[in-house]
C-alpha positions as CSV (number, residue, x, y, z in Angstrom):
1,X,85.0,25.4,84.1
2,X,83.0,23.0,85.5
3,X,85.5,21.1,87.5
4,X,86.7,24.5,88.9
5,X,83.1,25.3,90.4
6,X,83.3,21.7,91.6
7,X,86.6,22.2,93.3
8,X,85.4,25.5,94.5
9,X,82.2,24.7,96.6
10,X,84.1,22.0,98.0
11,X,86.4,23.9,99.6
12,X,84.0,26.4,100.8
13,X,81.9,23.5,102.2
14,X,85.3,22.5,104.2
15,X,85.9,26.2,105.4
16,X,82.6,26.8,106.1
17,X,82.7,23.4,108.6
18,X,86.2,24.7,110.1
19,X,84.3,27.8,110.8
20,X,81.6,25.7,112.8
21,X,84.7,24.2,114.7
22,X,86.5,26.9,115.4
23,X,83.5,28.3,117.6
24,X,82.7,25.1,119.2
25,X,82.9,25.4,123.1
26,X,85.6,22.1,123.8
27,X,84.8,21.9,127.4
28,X,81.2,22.2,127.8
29,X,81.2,20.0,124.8
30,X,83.2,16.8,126.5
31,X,82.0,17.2,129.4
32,X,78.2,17.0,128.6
33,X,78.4,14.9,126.1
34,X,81.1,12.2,128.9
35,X,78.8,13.2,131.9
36,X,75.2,12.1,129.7
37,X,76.0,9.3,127.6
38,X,78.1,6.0,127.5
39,X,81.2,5.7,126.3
40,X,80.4,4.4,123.0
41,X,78.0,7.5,122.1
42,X,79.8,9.9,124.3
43,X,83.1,9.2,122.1
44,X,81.2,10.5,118.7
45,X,80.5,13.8,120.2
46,X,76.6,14.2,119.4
47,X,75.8,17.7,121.1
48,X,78.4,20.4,120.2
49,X,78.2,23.5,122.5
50,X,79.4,27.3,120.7
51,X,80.1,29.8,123.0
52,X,79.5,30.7,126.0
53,X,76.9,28.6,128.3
54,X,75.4,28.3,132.0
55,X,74.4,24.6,132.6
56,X,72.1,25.2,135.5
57,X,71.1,21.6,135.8
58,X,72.3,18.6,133.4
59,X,70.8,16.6,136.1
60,X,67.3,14.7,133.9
61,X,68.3,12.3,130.9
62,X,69.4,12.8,127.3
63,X,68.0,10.7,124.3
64,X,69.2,10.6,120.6
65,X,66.3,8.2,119.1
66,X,68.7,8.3,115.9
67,X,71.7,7.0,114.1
68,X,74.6,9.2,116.2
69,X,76.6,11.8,114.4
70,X,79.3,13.8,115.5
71,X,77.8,17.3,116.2
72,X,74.2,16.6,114.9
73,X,73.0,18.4,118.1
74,X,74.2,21.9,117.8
75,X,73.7,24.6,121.1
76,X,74.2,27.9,119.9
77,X,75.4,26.7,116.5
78,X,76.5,29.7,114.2
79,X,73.3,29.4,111.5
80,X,72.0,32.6,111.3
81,X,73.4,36.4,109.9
82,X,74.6,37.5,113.5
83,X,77.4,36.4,114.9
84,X,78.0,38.0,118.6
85,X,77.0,35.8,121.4
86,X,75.6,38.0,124.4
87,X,76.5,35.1,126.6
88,X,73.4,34.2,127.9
89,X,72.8,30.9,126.9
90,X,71.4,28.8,129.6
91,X,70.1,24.8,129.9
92,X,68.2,23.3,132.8
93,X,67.8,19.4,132.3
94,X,65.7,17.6,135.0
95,X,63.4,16.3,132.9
96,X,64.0,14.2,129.7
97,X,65.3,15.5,126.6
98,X,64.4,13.5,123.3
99,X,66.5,14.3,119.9
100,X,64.8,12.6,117.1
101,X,67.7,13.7,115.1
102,X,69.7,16.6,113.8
103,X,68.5,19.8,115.5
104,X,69.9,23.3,116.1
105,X,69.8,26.1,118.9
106,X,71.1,29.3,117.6
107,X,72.9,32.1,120.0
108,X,71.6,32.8,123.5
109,X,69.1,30.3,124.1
110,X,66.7,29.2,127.1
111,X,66.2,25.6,127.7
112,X,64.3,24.6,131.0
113,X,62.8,20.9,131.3
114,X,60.7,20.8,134.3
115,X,61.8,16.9,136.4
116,X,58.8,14.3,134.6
117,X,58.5,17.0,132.1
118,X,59.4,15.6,127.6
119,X,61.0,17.7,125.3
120,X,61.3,15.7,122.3
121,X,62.8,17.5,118.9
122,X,62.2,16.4,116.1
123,X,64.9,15.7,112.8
124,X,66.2,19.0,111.9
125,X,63.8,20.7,114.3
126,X,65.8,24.4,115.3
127,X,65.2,27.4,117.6
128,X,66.7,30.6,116.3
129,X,68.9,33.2,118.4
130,X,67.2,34.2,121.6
131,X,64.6,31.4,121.5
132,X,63.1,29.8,125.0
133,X,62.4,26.5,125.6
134,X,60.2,26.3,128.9
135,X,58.9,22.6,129.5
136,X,57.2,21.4,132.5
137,X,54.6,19.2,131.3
138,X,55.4,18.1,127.3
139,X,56.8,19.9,124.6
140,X,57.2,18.2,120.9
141,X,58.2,20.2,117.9
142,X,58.1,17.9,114.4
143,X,60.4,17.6,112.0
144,X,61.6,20.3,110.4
145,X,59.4,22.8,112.5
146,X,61.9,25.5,112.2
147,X,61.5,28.6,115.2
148,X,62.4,32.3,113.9
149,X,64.6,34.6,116.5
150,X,63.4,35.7,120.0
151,X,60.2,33.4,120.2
152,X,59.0,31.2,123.5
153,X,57.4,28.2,123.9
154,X,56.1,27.9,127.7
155,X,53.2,25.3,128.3
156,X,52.6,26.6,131.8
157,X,50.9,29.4,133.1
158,X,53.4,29.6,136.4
159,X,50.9,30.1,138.6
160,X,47.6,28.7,139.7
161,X,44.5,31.2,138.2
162,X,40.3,30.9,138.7
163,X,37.6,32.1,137.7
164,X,36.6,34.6,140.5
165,X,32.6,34.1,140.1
166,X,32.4,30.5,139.3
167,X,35.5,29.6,141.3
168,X,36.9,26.8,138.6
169,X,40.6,26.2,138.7
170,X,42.2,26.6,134.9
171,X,44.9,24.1,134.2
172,X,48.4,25.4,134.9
173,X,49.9,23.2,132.1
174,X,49.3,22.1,128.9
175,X,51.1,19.5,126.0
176,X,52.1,21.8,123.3
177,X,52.8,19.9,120.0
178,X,54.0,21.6,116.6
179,X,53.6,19.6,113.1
180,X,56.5,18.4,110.9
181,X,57.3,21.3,108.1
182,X,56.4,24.1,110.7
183,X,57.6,27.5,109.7
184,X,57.4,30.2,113.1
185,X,58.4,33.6,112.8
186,X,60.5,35.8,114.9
187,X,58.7,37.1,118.6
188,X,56.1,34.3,118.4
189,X,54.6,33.1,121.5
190,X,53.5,29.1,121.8
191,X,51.9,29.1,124.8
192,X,49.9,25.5,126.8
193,X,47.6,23.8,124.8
194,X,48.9,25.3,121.2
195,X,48.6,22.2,118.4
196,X,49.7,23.0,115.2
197,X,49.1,21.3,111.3
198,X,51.7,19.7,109.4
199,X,53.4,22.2,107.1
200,X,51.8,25.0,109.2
201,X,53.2,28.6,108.6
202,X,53.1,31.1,111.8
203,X,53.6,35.0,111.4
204,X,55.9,37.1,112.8
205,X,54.7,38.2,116.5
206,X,51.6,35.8,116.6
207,X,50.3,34.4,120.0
208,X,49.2,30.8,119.6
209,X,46.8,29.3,122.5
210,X,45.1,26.5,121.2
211,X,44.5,23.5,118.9
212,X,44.9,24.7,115.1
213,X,44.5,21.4,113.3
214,X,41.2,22.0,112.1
215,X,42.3,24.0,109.7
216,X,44.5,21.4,107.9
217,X,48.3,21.4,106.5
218,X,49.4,24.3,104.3
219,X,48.0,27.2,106.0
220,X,49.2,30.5,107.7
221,X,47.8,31.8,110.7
222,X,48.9,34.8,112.6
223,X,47.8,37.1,115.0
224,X,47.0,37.7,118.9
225,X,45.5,35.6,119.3
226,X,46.5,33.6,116.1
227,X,43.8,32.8,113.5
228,X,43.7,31.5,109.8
229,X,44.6,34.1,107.3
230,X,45.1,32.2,104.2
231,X,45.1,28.3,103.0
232,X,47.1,26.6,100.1
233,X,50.2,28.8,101.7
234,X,54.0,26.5,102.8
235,X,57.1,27.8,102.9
236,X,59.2,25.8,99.5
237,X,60.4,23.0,101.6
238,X,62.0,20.5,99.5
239,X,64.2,23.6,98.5
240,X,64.5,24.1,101.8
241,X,65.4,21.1,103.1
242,X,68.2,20.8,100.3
243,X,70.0,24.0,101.8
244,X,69.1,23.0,105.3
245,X,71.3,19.8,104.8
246,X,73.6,21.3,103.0
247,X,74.8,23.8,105.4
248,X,73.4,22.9,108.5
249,X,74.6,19.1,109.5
250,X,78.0,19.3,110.2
């Protein structure tokens, strides 16, 4: 009985990586991966596109700070319960772009890095379907800080704004940095200047502004603007991480 179930979940491991490969995007794939790495990493095939994409601008430079995979960078990678892509995935690279490992982008994604701008993702980092990347001064997301459907992380303000009586200019941008073992919910807003704890849980349709780490790891905060509303809280990560690995690297 034993060795059945052992037969069986390895061939559903090996159809569910078929199904990853049957949705893979061949020519966006080779020709990013040929057009932003040397031969010898370009070859292995790190970044898999699925589905359809718009590369604006490829233009900045790609990093994998990381023993190279095949497909251990996944845009628009087939992770979640939907599976229609609207088509509206789009990248604009002018800045750098720093994978500290595996990460993931699920359907429909924004990815804009401003030229002088760092976007650096951490091992196993992941935006979910609909997510938006907008980076024009420095973005980092930890390892495993994991980003729930339709949420934004934007560390400018797009346009210049003062305070009419005093006349001080506010900043326009902002570093945004989220903790390793980050859990974000769906329709969260990161905006400039947002600093999360390790192993920092964010509720569903919170707006983060600022530096969090005072309250420590192990927390959830929520609300707009977000504040603590309970300590000694995580999401079961080494569970997590087991599935995560499991079903997630390709």
């Amino acid at each position: 009985m034993k060795s059945l179930k052992k037969i069986y979940l390895r061939f559903y491991k090996q159809y569910h990586k078929l199904r990853f490969y049957m949705k893979i995007n061949w020519v966006k794939t080779l020709y990013f991966n040929f057009k932003k790495f040397p031969f010898s990493i370009a070859k292995k095939l790190p970044v898999f596109f699925y589905g359809k994409v718009k590369f604006q601008d490829i233009g900045g430079e790609v990093v994998i700070d990381a023993p190279i995979k095949r497909g251990m960078v996944g845009f628009g990678q087939p992770y979640e319960k939907m599976t229609v892509h609207k088509g509206t995935a789009e990248i604009a690279i002018s800045g750098k772009l720093l994978f500290k490992g595996h990460v993931q982008f699920g359907k429909d994604y924004f990815l804009f890095v401003k030229e002088g701008a760092v976007a650096q993702f951490g091992h196993m980092a992941s935006m979910a379907t609909g997510g938006k990347v907008i980076c024009t001064h420095k973005v980092t997301l930890g390892d495993y800080a994991r980003i729930g459907s339709e949420s934004q992380i934007i560390d400018t303000n797009f346009h210049p704004m003062i305070d009419t009586v005093t006349g001080e200019k506010f900043p326009m941008t902002a570093s945004i940095r989220l903790g390793d073992y980050n859990y974000i919910g769906n329709r969260v807003s990161i905006m400039l200047g947002t600093t999360t704890p390790d192993y920092c849980t964010v509720a569903s349709n919170t707006l983060c502004n600022k530096d969090y780490s005072e309250y420590g790891n192990n927390v959830l905060i929520g609300g707009i603007p977000a504040k603590l509303l309970r300590e000694n809280t995580s999401r079961d990560w080494e569970y997590e991480k087991e599935l995560l690995n499991k079903w997630l690297i390709v």
